[in-house]
N, C-alpha and C positions, 0 to 999 in steps of 0.2 A: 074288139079284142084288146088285148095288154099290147103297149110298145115289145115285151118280148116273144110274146107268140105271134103278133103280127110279123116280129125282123126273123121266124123261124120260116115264116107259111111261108112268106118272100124268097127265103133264101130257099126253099125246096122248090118252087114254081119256076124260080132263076135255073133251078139245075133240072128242069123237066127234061123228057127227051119220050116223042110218040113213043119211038118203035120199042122204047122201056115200057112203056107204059102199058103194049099191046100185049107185050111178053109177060108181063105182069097179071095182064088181066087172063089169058091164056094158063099160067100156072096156078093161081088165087082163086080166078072166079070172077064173077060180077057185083058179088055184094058190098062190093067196096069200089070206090072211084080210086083211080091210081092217076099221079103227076107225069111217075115217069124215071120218079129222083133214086140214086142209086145208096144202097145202105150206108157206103161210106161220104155220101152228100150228106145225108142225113144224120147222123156221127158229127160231121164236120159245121153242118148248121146249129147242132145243140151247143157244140163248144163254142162255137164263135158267140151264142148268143150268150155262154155262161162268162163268158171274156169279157163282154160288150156292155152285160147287166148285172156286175160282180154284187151286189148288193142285196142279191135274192135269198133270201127266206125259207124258213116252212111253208108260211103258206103263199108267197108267192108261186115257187115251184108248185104245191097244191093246185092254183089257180090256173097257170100257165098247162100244166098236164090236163088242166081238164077242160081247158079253152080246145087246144091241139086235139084233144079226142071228140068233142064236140061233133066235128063234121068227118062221116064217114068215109075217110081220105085214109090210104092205108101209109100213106109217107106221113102224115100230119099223127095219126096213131103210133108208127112205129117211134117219129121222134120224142112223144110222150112217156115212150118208153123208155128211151134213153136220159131222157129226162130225170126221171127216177132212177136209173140205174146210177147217172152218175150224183145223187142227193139222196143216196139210202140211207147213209151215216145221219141227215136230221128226218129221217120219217119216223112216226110214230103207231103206234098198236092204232091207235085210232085212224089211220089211212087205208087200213084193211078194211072198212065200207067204201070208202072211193076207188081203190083198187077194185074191190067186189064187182063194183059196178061196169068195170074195164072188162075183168074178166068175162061178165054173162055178155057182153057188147062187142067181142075180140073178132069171131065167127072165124079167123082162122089160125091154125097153131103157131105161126110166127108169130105173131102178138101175145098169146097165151105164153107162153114156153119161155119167154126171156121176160116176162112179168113174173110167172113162178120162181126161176131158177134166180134169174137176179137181181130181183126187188122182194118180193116174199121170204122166200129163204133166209137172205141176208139180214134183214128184217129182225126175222123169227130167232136167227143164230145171237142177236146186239139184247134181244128185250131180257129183260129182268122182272121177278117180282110181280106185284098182279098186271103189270102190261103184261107178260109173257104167260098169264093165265086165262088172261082175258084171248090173247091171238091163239092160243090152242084151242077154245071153246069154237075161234072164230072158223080154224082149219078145221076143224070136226062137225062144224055147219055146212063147209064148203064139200067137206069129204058124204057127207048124205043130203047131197043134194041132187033137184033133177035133173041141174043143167050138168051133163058130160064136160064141161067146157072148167066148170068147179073144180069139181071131181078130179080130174088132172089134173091140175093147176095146187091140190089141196095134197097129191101123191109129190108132183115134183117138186115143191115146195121144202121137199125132205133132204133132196139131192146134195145141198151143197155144205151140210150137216157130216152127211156121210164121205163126202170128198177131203171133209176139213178131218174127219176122224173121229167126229164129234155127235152122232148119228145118236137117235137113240130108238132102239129096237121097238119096243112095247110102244112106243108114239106111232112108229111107222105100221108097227101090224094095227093096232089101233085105226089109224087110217083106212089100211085095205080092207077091215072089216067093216066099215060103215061105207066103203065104196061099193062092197062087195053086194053088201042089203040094198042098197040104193039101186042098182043097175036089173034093167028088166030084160036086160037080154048080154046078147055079147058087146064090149065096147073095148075096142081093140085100140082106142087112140089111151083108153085109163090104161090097158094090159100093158103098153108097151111102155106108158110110164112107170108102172111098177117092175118093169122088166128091167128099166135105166137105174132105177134106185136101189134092185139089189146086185145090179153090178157094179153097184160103185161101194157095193159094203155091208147092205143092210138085209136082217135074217129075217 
């Protein structure tokens, strides 16, 4: 791995703690190995490492998020989150395929939910011109798709649009109708996204 994702894994394994970790796998599940490390460990190792290795990039950040998701470690995925969260101002329409990839790979809605709302979204609100034709073609991929895990990720994606006042209706119904075809039964993790997005605005 890079000097910066190796001084992140570090710093999460330094802040391990079992009986986190047992709690963790009790709440989450199995499909993911857990440290232990607590959200705001986790927070606190991306900054330090964005302190440590001022000099990072588009695509370093690219590289480093996708070393950290690599290994199915749900503190090493979430700080790839953060990661992006705090370097949305240089990602580009074209990071919506490595994002993508996060997304179908997430398995559970903490990973999902803060890669929509604040990496995506934010995203989606900066693009212009054909990037931001090109990332609505890409949400509209994501919204008829068969992974549920899209699918939500392509409704909340809408939220921080709608927060800002800046929502646009015919995009969001647009969404739910390709959600709507896409889904072969009930899916109540997409319901209740769409349920978030029209209480923050949207008709």
């Amino acid at each position: 791995m890079s000097d910066p994702a190796d001084f992140i894994d570090e710093s999460l394994q330094y802040e391990s703690s079992e009986e986190r970790a047992e709690e963790y796998e009790r709440r989450y599940g199995t499909d993911l190995a857990y440290y232990g490390a607590s959200v705001g460990a986790v927070r606190g190792a991306v900054r330090n490492a964005e302190r440590r290795y001022r000099s990072l990039g588009h695509d370093d950040v690219a590289a480093v998020a996708s070393e950290l998701w690599s290994r199915p470690v749900f503190e090493r995925r979430f700080a790839a989150v953060v990661l992006l969260q705090s370097s949305v101002r240089i990602l580009r329409s074209s990071d919506l395929t490595r994002i993508e990839g996060f997304l179908r790979s997430a398995l559970l809605r903490e990973l999902v939910d803060p890669l929509a709302v604040d990496v995506v979204g934010p995203l989606l609100l900066r693009l212009r011109g054909q990037d931001a034709v090109r990332a609505s073609a890409v949400l509209d991929r994501w919204a008829a798709a068969d992974d549920p895990w899209l699918r939500r990720a392509a409704v909340l994606a809408h939220l921080p649009a709608f927060r800002a006042g800046d929502g646009d209706d015919a995009s969001f119904r647009r969404t739910v109708r390709l959600v709507s075809g896409a889904q072969t039964g009930r899916d109540t993790a997409v319901e209740d996204a769409v349920a978030l997005v029209r209480a923050a605005g949207a008709g």
